[in-house]
C-alpha positions as CSV (number, residue, x, y, z in Angstrom):
1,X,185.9,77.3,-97.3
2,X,185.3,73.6,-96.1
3,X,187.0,70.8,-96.4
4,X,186.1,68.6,-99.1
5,X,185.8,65.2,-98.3
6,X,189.4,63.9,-98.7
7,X,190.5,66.0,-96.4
8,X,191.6,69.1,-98.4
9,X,190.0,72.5,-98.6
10,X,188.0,73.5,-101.9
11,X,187.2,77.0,-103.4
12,X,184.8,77.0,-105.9
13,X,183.8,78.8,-109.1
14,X,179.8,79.2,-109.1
15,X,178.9,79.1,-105.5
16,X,179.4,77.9,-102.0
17,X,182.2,76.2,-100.4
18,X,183.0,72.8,-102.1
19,X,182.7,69.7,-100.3
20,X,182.4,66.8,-102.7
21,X,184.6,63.9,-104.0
22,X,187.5,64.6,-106.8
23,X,187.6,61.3,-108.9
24,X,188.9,60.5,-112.7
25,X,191.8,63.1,-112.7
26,X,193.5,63.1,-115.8
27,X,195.5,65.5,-118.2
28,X,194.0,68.5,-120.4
29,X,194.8,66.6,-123.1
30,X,191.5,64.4,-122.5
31,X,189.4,67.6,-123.6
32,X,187.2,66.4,-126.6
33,X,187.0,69.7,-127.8
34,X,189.9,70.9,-129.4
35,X,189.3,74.7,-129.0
36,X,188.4,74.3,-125.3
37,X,191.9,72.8,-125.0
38,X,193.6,75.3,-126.8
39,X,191.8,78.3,-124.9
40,X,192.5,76.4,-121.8
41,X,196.5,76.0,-122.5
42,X,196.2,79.7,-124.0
43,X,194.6,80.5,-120.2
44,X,197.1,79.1,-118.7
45,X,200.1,80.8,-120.6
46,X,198.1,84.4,-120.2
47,X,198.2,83.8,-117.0
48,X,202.1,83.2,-116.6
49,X,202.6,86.2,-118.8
50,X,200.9,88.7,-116.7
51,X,201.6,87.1,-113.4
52,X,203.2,83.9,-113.8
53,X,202.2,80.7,-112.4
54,X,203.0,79.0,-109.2
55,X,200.5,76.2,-109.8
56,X,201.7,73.8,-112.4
57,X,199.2,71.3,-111.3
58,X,196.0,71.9,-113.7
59,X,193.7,68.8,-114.4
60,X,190.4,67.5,-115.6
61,X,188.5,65.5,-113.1
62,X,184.9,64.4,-112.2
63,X,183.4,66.0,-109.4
64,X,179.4,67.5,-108.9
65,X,178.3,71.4,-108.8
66,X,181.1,73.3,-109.9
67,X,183.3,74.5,-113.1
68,X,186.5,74.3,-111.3
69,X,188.0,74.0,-107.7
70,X,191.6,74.8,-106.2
71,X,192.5,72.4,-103.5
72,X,194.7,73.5,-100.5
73,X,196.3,71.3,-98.8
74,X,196.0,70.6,-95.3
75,X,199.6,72.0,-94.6
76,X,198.4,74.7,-96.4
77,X,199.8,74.8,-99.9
78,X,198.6,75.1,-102.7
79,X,197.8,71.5,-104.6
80,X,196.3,71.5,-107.5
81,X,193.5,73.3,-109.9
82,X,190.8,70.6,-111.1
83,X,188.7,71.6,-113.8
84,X,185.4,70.1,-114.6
85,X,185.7,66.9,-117.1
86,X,181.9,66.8,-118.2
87,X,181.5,71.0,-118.1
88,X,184.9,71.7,-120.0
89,X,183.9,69.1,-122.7
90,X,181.1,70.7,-123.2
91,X,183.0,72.7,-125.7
92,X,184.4,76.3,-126.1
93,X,181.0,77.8,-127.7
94,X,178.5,76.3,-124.4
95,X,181.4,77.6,-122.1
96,X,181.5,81.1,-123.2
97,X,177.9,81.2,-123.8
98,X,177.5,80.1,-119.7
99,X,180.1,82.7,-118.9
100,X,178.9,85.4,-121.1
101,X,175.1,84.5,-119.1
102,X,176.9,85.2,-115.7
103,X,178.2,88.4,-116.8
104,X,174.5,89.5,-118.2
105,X,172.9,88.5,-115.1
106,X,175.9,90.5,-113.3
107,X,176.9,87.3,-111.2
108,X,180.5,87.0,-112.6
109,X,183.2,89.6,-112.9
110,X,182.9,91.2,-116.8
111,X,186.2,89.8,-119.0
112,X,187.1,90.0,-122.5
113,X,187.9,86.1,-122.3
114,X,184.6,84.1,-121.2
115,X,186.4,80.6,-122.1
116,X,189.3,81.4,-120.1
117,X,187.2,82.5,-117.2
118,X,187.2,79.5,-115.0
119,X,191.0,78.4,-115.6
120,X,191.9,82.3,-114.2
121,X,189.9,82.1,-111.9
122,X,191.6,78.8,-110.2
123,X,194.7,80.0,-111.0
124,X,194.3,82.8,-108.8
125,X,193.3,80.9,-106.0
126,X,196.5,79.1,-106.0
127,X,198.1,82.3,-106.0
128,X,196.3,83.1,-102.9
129,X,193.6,82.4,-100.9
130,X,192.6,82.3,-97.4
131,X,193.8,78.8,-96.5
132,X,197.3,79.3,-97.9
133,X,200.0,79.3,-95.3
134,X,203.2,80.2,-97.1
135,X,204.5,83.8,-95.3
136,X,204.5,85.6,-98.4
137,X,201.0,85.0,-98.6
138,X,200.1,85.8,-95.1
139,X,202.0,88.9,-95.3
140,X,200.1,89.8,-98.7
141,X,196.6,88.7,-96.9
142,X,196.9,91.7,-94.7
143,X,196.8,94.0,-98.2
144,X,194.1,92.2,-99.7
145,X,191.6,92.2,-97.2
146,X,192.3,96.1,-96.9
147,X,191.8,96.2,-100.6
148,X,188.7,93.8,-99.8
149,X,187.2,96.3,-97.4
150,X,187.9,99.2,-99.9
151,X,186.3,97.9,-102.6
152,X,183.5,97.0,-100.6
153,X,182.6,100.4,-100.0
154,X,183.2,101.8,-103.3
155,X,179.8,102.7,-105.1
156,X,181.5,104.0,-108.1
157,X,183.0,100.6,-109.1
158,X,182.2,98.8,-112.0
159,X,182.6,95.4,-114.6
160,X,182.6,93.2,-111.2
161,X,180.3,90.5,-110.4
162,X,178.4,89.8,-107.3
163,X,180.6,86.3,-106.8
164,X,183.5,88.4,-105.7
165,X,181.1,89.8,-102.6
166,X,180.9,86.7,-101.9
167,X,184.3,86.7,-98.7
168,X,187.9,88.2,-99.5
169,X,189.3,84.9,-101.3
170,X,186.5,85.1,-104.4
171,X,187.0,88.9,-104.6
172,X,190.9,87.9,-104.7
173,X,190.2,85.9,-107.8
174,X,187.4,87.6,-109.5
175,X,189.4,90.6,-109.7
176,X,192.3,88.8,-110.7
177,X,190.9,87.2,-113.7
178,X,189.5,91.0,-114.5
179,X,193.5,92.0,-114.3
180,X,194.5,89.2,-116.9
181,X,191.7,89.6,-119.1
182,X,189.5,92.1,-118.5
183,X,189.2,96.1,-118.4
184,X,192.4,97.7,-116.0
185,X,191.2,100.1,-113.0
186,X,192.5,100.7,-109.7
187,X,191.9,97.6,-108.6
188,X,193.4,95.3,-110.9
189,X,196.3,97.5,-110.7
190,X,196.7,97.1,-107.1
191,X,196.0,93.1,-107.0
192,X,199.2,93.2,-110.1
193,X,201.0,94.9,-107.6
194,X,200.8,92.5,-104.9
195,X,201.2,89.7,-106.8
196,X,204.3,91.4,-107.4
197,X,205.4,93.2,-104.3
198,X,205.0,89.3,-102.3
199,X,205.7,87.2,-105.0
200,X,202.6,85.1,-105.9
């Protein structure tokens, strides 16, 4: 994933690598939508429930081409999750509609929680990702790209998304947002246990 260009790495929900400015941060609270903020907050506590959350960090901010991004640090730890000021106010009904398009067209992993797609989604990066250095999740890296590999080869899988064939990190998060929201199989079971086993 590149580094975007304040000198942190970006992961990105929709595409390629992110590279572009982060500017206007600000809290949830400055959703206009009401729903979208209460979905998001619910997103966020889901989250903790089922695997709790390392990343407290979670903002709206300004920045081109992408629902959300996770930003790694250049020591590599985890910074922050910025979600997308002019997408999120958009409103809950035009961002489950996008993310319930990306699971028709098969591009997104399939979950019972379109709104709360994106949030997940960065959340899980911050649990893990390629760029972060902690030792619990370099020793846990070693599992997931394994898992990576397996479900690469598996032609019997189903409910996942072309995105997470996209490199080990957006599998990592596609098929953690699947665990908190979406239909259990082997491997959301497995990514659970992980978070688990190295403490995400």
């Amino acid at each position: 994933m590149g580094r975007n260009s304040s000198g942190n790495r970006g992961t990105k929900d929709g595409g390629s690598d992110y590279k572009g400015k982060i500017t206007n941060v600000g809290p949830l609270v400055e959703m206009t939508d009401p729903q979208m903020y209460k979905a998001t907050k619910q997103a966020i506590s889901r989250y903790h429930a089922v695997l709790g959350v390392r990343q407290r960090e979670v903002k709206l901010a300004d920045f081109p081409g992408a629902y959300g991004v996770h930003v790694t640090s250049g020591d590599g730890k985890s910074k922050a999750v910025y979600l997308n000021r002019s997408y999120f106010n958009q409103g809950a009904k035009r961002v489950a509609s996008d993310h319930a398009a990306n699971y028709t067209s098969g591009w997104s992993t399939h979950t019972n929680k379109p709104i709360a797609h994106t949030v997940t989604h960065e959340l899980a990066h911050a649990t893990w990702n390629e760029h972060l250095s902690g030792a619990n999740q370099r020793a846990a890296g070693k599992e997931i790209r394994t898992l990576y590999r397996s479900w690469m080869r598996d032609k019997k899988k189903s409910g996942y998304g072309k995105y997470a064939r996209t490199n080990v990190s957006e599998f990592w998060a596609e098929t953690v947002t699947k665990a908190v929201h979406g239909k259990s199989d082997k491997y959301t079971r497995r990514v659970k246990a992980i978070c688990k086993k190295y403490n995400l």
